[in-house]
C-alpha atoms as one frame of an Amber mdcrd trajectory, in Angstrom:
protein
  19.865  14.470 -15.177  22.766  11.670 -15.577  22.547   8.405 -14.940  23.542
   6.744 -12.157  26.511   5.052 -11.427  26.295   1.206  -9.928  27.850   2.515
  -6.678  25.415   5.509  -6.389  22.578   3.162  -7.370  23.501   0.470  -4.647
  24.427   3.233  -1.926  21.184   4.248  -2.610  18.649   0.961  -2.083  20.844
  -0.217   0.338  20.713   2.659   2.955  21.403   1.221   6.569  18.175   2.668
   8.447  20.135   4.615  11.226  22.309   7.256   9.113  20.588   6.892   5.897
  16.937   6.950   5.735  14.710   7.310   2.395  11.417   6.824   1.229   9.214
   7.072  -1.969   5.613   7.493  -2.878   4.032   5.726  -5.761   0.903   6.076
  -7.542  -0.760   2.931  -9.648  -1.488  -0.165  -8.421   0.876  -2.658  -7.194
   2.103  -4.414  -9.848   2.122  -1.377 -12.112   3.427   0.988  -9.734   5.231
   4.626 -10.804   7.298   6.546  -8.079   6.173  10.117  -8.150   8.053  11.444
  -5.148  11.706  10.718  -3.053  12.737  11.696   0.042  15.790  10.824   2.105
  18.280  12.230   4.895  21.279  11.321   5.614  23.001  11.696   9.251  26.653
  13.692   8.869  28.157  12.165  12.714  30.357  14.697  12.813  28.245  18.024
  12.723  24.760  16.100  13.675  22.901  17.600  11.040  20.726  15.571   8.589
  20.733  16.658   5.399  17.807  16.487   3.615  16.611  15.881   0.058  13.082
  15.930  -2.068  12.056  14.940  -5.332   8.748  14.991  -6.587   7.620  14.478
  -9.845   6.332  17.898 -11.753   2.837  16.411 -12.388   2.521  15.580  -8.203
   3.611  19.311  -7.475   1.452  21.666  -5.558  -0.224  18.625  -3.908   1.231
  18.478  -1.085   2.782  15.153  -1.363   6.392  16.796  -0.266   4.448  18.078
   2.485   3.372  14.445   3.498   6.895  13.498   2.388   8.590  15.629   4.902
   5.915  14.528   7.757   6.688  11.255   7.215  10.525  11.536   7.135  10.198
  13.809  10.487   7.840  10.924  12.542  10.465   8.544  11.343  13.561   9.956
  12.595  11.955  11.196  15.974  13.588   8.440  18.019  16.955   9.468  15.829
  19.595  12.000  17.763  20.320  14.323  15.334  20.015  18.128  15.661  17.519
  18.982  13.023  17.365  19.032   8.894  19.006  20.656   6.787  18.722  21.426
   2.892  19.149  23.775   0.121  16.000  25.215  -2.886  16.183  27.371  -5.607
  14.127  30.714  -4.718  10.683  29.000  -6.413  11.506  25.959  -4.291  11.445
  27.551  -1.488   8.399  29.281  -1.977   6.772  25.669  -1.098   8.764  25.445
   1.910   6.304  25.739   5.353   6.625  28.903   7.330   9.291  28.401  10.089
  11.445  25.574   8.777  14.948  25.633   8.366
């Protein structure tokens, strides 16, 4: 993967909680903590759709933390008015995907 540009970095940390929502999980204690997993949406106005994205790190996989990820993500942006998610996988991706979700 590239780096990230300055923009895409600040765009990033400085989402604004109503369109732009992400989280991360971290494993290690606090002052020594690692990010293992990512997970955001992002509101498109026009279509009401929230794209959706996931990134957890290949040791974490199969854990279910994407699982928790996406449960987390969902409670957050119940009192949101958005349609539903959206996203894209790779055929092994989706293979983690939960029966019934679009």
């Amino acid at each position: 993967m590239r780096g990230l540009s300055d923009a895409e970095v600040q765009r990033l940390c400085n989402v604004n909680y109503e369109h732009e929502v992400a989280f991360v999980a971290t494993s290690g204690s606090r002052e020594a903590a690692c990010i293992v997993a990512q997970s955001c949406y992002f509101i498109d106005p026009t279509t009401n759709l929230a794209d959706v994205a996931y990134m957890v790190h290949p040791d974490w996989q199969g854990a279910g933390l994407g699982s928790a990820m996406q449960a987390n993500m969902i409670a957050h942006a119940q009192p949101a008015w958005f349609a539903r998610f959206c996203g894209r996988c790779t055929a092994e991706q989706c293979t983690h995907v939960a029966p019934g979700a679009q």
